[in-house]
C-alpha positions as CSV (number, residue, x, y, z in Angstrom):
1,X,0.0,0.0,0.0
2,X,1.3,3.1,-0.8
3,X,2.4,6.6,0.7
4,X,-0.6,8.3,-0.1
5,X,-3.1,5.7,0.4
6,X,-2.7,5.4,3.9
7,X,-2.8,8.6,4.0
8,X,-5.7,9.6,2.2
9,X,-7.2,6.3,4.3
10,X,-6.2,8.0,7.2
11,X,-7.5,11.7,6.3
12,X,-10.8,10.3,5.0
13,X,-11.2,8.2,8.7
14,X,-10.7,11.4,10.3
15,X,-13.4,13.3,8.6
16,X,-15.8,10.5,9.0
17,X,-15.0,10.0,12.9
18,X,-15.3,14.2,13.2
19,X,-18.2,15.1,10.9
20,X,-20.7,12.2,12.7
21,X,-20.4,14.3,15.6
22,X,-21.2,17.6,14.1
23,X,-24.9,17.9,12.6
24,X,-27.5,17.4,15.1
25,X,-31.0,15.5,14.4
26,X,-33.2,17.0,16.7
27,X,-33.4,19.2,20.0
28,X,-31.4,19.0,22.8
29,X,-33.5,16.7,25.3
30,X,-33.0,18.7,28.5
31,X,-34.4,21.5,26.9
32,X,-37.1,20.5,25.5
33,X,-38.1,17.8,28.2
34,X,-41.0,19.9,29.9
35,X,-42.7,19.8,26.5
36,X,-43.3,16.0,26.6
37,X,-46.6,15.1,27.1
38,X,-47.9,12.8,30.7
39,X,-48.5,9.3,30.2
40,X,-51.8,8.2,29.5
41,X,-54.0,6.2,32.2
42,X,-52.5,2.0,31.6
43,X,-49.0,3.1,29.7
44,X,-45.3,3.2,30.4
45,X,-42.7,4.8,28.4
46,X,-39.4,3.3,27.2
47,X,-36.3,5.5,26.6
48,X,-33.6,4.5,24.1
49,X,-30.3,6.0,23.9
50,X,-26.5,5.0,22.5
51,X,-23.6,7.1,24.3
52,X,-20.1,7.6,22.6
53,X,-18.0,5.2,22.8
54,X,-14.3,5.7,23.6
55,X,-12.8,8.4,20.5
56,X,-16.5,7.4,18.5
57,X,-15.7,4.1,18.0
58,X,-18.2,2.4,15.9
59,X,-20.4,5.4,14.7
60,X,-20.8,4.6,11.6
61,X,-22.9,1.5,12.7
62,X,-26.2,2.5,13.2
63,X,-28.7,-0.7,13.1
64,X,-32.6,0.0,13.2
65,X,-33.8,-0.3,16.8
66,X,-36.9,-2.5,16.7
67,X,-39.9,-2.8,19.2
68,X,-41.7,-6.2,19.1
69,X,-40.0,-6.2,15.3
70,X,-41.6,-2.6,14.3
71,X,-38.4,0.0,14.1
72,X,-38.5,3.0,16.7
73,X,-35.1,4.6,15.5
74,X,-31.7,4.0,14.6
75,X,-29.2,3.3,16.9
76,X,-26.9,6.7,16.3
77,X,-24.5,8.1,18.9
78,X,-25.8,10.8,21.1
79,X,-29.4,10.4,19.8
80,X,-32.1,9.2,22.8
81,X,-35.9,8.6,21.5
82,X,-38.8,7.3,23.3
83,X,-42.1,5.6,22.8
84,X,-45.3,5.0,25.0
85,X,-46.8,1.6,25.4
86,X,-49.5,-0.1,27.0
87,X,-48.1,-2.4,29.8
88,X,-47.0,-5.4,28.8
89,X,-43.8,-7.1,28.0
90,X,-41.6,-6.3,25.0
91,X,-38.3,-6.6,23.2
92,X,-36.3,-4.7,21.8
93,X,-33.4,-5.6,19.2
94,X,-30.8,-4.0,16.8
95,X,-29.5,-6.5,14.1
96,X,-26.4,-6.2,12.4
97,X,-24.7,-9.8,11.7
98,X,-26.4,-11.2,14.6
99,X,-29.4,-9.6,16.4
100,X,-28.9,-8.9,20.0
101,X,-32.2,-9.0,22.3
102,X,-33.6,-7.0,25.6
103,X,-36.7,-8.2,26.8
104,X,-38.3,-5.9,29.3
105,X,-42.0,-5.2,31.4
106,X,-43.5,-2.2,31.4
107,X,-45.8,-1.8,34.1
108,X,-48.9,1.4,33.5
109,X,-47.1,4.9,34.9
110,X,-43.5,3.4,34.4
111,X,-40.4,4.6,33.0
112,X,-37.9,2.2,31.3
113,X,-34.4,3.3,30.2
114,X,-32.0,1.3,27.6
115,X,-29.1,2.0,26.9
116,X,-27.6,0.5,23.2
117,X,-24.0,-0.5,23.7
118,X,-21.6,-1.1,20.8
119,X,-19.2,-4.4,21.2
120,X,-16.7,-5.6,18.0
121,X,-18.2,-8.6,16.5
122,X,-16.6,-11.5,14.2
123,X,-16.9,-9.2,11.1
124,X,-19.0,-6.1,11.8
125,X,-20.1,-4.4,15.2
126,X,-23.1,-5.1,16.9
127,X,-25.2,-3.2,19.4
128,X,-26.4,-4.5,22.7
129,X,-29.1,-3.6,24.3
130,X,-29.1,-3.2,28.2
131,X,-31.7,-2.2,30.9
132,X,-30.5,0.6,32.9
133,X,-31.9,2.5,36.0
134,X,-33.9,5.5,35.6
135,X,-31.2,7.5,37.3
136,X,-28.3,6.4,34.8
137,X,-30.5,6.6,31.9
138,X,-31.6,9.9,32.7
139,X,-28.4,11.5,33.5
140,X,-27.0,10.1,30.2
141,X,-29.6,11.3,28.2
142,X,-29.8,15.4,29.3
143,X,-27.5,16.2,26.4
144,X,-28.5,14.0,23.5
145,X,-30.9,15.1,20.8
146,X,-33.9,13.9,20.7
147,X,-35.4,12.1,17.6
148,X,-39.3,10.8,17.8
149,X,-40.6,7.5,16.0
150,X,-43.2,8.5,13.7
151,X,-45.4,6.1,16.2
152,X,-45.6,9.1,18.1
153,X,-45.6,12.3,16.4
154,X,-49.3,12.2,16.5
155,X,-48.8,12.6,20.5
156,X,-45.9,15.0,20.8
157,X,-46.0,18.9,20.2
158,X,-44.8,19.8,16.6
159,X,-41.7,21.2,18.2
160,X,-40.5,17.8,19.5
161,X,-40.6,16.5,15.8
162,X,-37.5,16.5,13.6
163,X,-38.1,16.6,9.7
């Protein structure tokens, strides 16, 4: 390999690992929190949110996050999203080579937080996802933006929803 291709690999790497940190997909969730609407009477809600990983390792993966098989989001760093559901028991995946599985209860006037964790698989990434409490999720989410599911943006103000 040549002079200039491993530079040029290297230059192009750098832009990728710096520009998926630049544009923002939605509001910042601690300011906008206030705006999101009570639960209804027999529903939880579930938070889902991916943290940087150490120098944004893995970024570029960004498998669909599914509900029960329906997709909620994409799992993209410092991005949080949320849905309401009626209590029950659900899981949620990401697939990539191999789909990794959380299943989790929701109980009516609950709160769930997971947290989607990056690991290095055989040949690509995957992403884990993993119950936290509500006061590590909600520290960790304060400074993410916040992207909606289309499930909800007939429950959310307009101002919660990204285009």
């Amino acid at each position: 390999m040549s002079i200039m291709n491993k530079l040029f690999g290297s230059a192009l790497g750098l832009i990728v690992l710096f520009a998926s940190g630049c544009a923002s997909p939605g509001p910042k969730y601690s300011s906008v929190r206030h705006d999101i609407p009570a639960l209804k009477a027999g529903e939880g809600r579930i938070y889902v949110y991916r943290q940087p990983a150490f120098l944004n390792m893995g970024a570029g993966l960004q498998p669909d996050v599914d509900l029960n098989g329906k997709v909620i989001g994409t799992a993209r760093v410092d991005v949080v999203t949320f849905i309401d559901v009626a209590a029950g028991t659900y899981k949620i995946s990401c697939t990539t080579e191999k789909t990794n599985e959380l299943e989790l209860t929701v109980t009516a006037g609950e709160t769930k937080y997971v947290r989607l964790v990056p690991y290095v698989g055989i040949i690509i990434g995957h992403i884990d996802p993993q119950l936290v409490s509500q006061n590590e999720g909600e520290d960790a989410i304060q400074d993410m933006a916040l992207v909606m599911p289309k499930q909800m943006h007939n429950r959310v103000p307009a101002s919660l929803i990204t285009k």
